[in-house]
N, C-alpha and C positions, 0 to 999 in steps of 0.2 A: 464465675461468669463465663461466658460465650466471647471464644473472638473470634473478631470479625475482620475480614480484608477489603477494603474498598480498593476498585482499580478505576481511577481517572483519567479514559481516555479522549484526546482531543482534536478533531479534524474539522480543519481550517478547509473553507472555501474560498479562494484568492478569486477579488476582480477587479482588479487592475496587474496592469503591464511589470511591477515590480518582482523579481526574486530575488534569494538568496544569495547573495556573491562568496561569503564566507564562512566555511563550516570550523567550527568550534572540535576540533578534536575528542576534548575530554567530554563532547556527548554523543554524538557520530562520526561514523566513517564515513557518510556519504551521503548525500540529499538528491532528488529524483523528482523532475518537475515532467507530469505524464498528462499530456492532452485528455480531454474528458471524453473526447470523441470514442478511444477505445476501450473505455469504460461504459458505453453506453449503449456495446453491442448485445442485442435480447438475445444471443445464439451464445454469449462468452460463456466457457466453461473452463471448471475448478481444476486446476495442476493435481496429477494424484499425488498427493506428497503423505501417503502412510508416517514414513519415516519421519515426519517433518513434526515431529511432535502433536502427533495426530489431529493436525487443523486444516484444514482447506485454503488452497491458494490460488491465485491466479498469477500470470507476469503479465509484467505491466511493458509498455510500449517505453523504448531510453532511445531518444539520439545522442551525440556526443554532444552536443550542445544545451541539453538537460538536463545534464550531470554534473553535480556540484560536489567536488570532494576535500577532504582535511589531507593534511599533508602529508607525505606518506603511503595513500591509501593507492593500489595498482585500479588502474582507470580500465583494463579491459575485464577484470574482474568483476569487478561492482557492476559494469555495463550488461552483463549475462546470468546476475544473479539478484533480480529485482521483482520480487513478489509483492506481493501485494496478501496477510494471510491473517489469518485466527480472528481478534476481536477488530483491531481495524478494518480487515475488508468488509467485515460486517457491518462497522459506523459507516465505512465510506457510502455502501450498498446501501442503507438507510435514507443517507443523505442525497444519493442521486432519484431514487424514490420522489421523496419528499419534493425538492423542485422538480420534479416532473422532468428530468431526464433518461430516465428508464421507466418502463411498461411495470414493475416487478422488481423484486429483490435479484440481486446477482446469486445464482444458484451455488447454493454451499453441502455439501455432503458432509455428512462424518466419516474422515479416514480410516480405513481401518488399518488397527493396530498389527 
C-alpha cells in the first residue's frame, strides 16, 4: 500500500472582543493576537527566509499588549520573532481573500534553497 500524510491545518477568524489569557505550555510558547489591518496591506511582501526551511514569510505586526506567553518564555524574544510562514500564511491569505479583505492572495514565492 501507499502512505499517505494528512496535515490539518486550522485558522480561526475571531469576532468578538475575547482572547487568550493563558497559554498552555506543553503546546506553545507563545500566542500573538495581530490586527487584520496589516494583513490586508496589497503592497505586503514575503520575508526572504531561504534558510527558513524553504517557505515564505512575512512578520506580522506584535504590541506588548498582543502577546500572550507560557511561563518561562523571554517576552522581548517572542515579540521580534513572529512570522507568519509555510502552509498557514497561505490558509490565512486564503481566508482574507474569501471575505473580501484583500484584492488577492498575499504574494508567496519559493525560497530558494
Amino acid at each position: 500500500g501507499i502512505d499517505t500524510l494528512v496535515v490539518a491545518c486550522r485558522v480561526y477568524l475571531q469576532t468578538g472582543p475575547d482572547s487568550c489569557r493563558r497559554i498552555d505550555p506543553h503546546e506553545v510558547a507563545a500566542a500573538l493576537w495581530t490586527p487584520l489591518a496589516g494583513l490586508e496591506e496589497p503592497a505586503i511582501e514575503p520575508l526572504d527566509w531561504g534558510a527558513f526551511l524553504g517557505f515564505s514569510a512575512i512578520r506580522l505586526l506584535c504590541g506588548p499588549d498582543d502577546l500572550f506567553l507560557a511561563e518561562g518564555t523571554d517576552k522581548a524574544a517572542a515579540m521580534q520573532n513572529f512570522q507568519l510562514w509555510g502552509l498557514t500564511l497561505s490558509l490565512v491569505s486564503d481566508l482574507l481573500v474569501a471575505v473580501g479583505l484583500r484584492p488577492g492572495p498575499i504574494p508567496i514565492r519559493a525560497a530558494s534553497m
